[in-house]
C-alpha positions in Angstrom: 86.8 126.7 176.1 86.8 124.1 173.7 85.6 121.7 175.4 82.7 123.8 176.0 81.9 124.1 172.9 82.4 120.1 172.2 79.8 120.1 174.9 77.1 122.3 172.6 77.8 119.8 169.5 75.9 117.0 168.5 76.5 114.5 165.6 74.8 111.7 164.6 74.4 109.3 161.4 71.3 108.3 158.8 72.5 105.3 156.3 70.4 106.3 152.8 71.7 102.6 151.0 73.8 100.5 153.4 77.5 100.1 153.6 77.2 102.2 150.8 76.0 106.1 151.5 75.4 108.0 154.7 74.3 111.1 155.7 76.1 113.2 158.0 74.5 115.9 160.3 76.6 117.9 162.7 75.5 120.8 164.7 76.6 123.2 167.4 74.4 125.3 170.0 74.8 128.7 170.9 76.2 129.3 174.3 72.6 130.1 175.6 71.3 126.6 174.0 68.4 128.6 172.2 69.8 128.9 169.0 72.0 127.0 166.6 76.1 128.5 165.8 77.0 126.4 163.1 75.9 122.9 160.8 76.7 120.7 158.7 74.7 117.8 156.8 76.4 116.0 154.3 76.2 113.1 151.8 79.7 110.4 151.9 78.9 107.4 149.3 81.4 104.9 148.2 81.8 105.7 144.6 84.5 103.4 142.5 85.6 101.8 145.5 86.4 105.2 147.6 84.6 106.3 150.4 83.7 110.2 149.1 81.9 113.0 149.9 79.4 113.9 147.7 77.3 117.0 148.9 77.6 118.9 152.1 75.3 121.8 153.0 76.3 124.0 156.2 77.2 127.4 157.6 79.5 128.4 160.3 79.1 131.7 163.0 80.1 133.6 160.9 78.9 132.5 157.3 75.5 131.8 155.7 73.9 129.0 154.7 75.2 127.3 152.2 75.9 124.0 149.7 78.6 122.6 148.1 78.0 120.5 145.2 81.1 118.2 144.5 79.4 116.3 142.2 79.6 119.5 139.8 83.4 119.7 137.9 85.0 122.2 139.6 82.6 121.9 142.8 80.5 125.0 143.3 79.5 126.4 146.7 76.3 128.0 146.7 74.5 130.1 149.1 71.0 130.5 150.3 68.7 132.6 152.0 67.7 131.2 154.7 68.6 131.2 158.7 70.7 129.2 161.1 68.1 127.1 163.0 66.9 123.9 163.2 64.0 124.1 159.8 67.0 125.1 157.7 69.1 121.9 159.2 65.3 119.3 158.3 65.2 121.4 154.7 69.0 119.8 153.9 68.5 116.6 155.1 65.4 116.0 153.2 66.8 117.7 150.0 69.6 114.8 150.1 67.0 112.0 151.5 65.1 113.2 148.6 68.2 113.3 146.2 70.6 111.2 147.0 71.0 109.2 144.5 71.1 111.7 142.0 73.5 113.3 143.5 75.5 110.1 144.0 74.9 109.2 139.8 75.9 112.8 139.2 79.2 112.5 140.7 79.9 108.7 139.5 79.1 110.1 136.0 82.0 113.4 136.9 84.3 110.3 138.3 83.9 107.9 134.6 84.9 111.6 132.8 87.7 112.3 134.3 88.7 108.8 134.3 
C-alpha cells in the first residue's frame, strides 16, 4: 500500500533566486489518477545562514486548503475556499513566484526581532 501511493506522488523543484530560495511543490493522485488527494507548495530560503521554510500552502485528504505563514510571529495557518485540483496547486505557486521575496524580507525582518 504505500508504495502505491509513493507511486501517485510527484515532486519536483523551481529555484526563485539561486542557491538561495526554492520552491517546493509536492502532490499526490487519487487512486483513480483523475483527481488530486493531497499538496503541498512551499517556499525554503536561506535566511541568516539557515536553510528555512518560509511559506507552505497545502491540504491533505482529509483537510482543506490551506497556508501557513511562518514569516508571521507565532505562524498562522490559514484556510481558503477553494478545491483540491490542479488550478488551486498553479494559484499557490504563483502567489509565492509573485511574493517571494516579500515573504522572504518578512521573515528576515521576524528573524533581526527576535534576535
Amino acid at each position: 500500500m504505500y508504495k502505491r501511493k509513493k507511486e501517485r506522488g510527484e515532486c519536483f523543484e523551481e529555484n526563485l533566486e539561486k542557491n538561495q530560495s526554492v520552491m517546493i511543490v509536492r502532490f499526490r493522485f487519487s487512486e483513480d489518477m483523475k483527481s488530486i488527494d493531497s499538496f503541498s507548495v512551499s517556499q525554503m530560503s536561506l535566511v541568516f545562514g539557515e536553510l528555512k521554510e518560509i511559506i507552505r500552502y497545502d491540504c491533505s485528504e482529509t483537510e482543506r486548503v490551506n497556508v501557513h505563514e511562518f514569516f508571521i510571529n507565532k505562524h498562522q495557518k490559514r484556510f481558503f475556499d477553494k478545491p483540491k485540483n490542479a488550478d488551486t496547486v498553479i494559484w499557490c505557486m504563483d502567489r509565492i513566484r509573485k511574493n517571494w521575496r516579500e515573504f522572504k524580507s518578512k521573515f528576515e525582518l521576524k528573524g533581526k526581532k527576535l534576535r
